[in-house]
N, C-alpha and C positions, 0 to 999 in steps of 0.2 A: 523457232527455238526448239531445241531437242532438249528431252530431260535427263537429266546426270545423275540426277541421284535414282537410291537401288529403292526398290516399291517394299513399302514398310510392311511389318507381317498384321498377319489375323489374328487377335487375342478372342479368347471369350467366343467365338465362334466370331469374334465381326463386333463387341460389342465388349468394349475394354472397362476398365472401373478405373475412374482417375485414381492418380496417386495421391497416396494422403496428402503434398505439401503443394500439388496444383489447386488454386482457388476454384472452390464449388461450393456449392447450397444443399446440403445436406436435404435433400425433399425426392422420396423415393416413388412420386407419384411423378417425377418428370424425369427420371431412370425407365418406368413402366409408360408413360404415354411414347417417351423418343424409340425407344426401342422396338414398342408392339406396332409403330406410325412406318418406321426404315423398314421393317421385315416387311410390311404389307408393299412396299414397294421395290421389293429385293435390294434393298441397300445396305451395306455395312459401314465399318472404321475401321481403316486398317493403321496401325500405328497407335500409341497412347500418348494422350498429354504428359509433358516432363513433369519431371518430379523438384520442381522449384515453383517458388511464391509467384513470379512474377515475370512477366510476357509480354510482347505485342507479338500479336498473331494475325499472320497478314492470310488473307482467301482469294483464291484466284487458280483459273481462269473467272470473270465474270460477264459472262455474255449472255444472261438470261434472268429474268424474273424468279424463274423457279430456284435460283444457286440458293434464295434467301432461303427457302423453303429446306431443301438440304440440308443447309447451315444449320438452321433452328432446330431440326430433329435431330442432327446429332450432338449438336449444344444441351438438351434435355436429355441424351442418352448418355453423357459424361457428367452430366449437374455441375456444368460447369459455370463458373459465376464468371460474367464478362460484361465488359464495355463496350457498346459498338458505335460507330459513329454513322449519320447516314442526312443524306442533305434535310433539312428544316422540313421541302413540301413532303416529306415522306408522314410526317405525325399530325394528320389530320385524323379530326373526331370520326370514330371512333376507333381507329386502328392506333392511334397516336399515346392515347392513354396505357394502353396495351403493351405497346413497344418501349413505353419508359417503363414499362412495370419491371417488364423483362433486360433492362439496360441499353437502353436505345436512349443515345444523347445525339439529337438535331444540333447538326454546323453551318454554319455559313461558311462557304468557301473563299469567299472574298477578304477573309481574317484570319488566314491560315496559319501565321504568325501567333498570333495568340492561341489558337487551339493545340499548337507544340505546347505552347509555354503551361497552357491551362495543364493538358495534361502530362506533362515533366510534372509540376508540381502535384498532382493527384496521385504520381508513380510515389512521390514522396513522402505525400502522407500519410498514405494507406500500407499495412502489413503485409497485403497479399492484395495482386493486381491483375486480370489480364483485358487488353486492349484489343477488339479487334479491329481491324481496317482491310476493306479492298481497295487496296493501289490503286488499280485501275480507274477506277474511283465513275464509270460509269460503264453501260453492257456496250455500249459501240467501241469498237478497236481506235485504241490509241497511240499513238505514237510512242510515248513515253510516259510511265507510270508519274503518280504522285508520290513525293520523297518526305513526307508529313510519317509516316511511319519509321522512315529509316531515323531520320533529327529526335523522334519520339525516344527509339529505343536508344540511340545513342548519348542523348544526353540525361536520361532516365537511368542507361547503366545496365539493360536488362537484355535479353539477348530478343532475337525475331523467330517467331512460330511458324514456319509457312506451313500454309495446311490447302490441299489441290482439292480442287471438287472432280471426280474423274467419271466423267459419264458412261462410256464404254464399258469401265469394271464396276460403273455401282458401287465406287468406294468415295467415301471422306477418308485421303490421306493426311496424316500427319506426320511428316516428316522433321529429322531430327533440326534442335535447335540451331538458329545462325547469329555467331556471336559478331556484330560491328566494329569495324576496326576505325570507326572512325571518317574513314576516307571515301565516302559515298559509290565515285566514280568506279575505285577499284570492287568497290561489293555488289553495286547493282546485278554486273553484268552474271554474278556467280549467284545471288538468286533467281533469278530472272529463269536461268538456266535452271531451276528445279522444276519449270513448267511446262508443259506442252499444249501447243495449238488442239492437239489430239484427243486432251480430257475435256474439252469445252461442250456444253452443248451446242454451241453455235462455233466451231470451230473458226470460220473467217471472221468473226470479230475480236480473235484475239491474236 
């Protein structure tokens, strides 16, 4: 797959400030660890979180251990308040207490149906929400993504985040929102297309 969409700019030198109406955690100690963590690694963000309450925000390519690692520095360098979902063996003692601190909710996969439904109604009750998920839903190449995210944001109402982990440029792109029309089939293939095998660290796994 080739990417289509245009490579989001550099605010902040690399290091944007959510916007007031994107959900975050006002703690200026996880502004200063995410940001002083990505320089030490020459990493930036290119692109800023929308300026709306509410999101599912899908990450990908994911073909490595380290994408978490990525992820979580620039999750702290936007203070962004999120939901992440990630299989059950992942929150073993002592990482597991940690990861729920940080918003790590363990799913069983075998109950996929419910985990829509759980969180449609979480989207509902909450003011200000964002969800994140890798599709992919494991680092070996898949055939075809998981659609637990698209059913989320579509019946939730909210639009989908995608956000590229791009190893080559050293960027968390955040690219602009994708609003669901509903119709699965017709939208996969135009997110899908925001990706390329090329940002992966492990290119042939995705």
């Amino acid at each position: 797959m080739s990417t289509t969409a245009p490579f989001p700019p550099l605010e902040n030198g690399g290091f944007p400030h959510a916007p007031p109406n994107a959900p975050q955690v006002r703690a200026r100690w996880r502004r200063y660890l995410g940001v002083a963590c990505m320089r030490l690694n020459g990493w930036r963000i290119a692109g800023n979180l929308p300026d709306i309450p509410k999101f599912v925000m899908i990450v990908a390519p994911h073909t490595s251990n380290w994408d978490f690692l990525r992820g979580i520095l620039a999750y702290l360098a936007l203070q962004l308040d999120t939901t992440w979902l990630a299989k059950h063996s992942v929150f073993v003692w002592p990482i597991g207490a940690l990861a729920r601190r940080f918003g790590g909710m363990a799913i069983d996969r075998s109950r996929g149906g419910n985990i829509v439904r759980a969180c449609v109604a979480e989207f509902a009750r909450r003011e200000t929400m964002s969800l994140t998920i890798t599709p992919e839903g494991t680092r070996s190449r898949v055939k075809e993504w998981k659609l637990g995210f698209y059913y989320i944001a579509s019946e939730a109402k909210v639009p989908i985040l995608p956000v590229a982990l791009n190893y080559p440029a050293r960027q968390v792109m955040i690219l602009p929102p994708f609003f669901p029309s509903g119709d699965a089939d017709a939208d996969l293939p135009k997110i899908k297309a925001l990706f390329s095998s090329t940002m992966a660290r492990h290119p042939e796994n995705f």
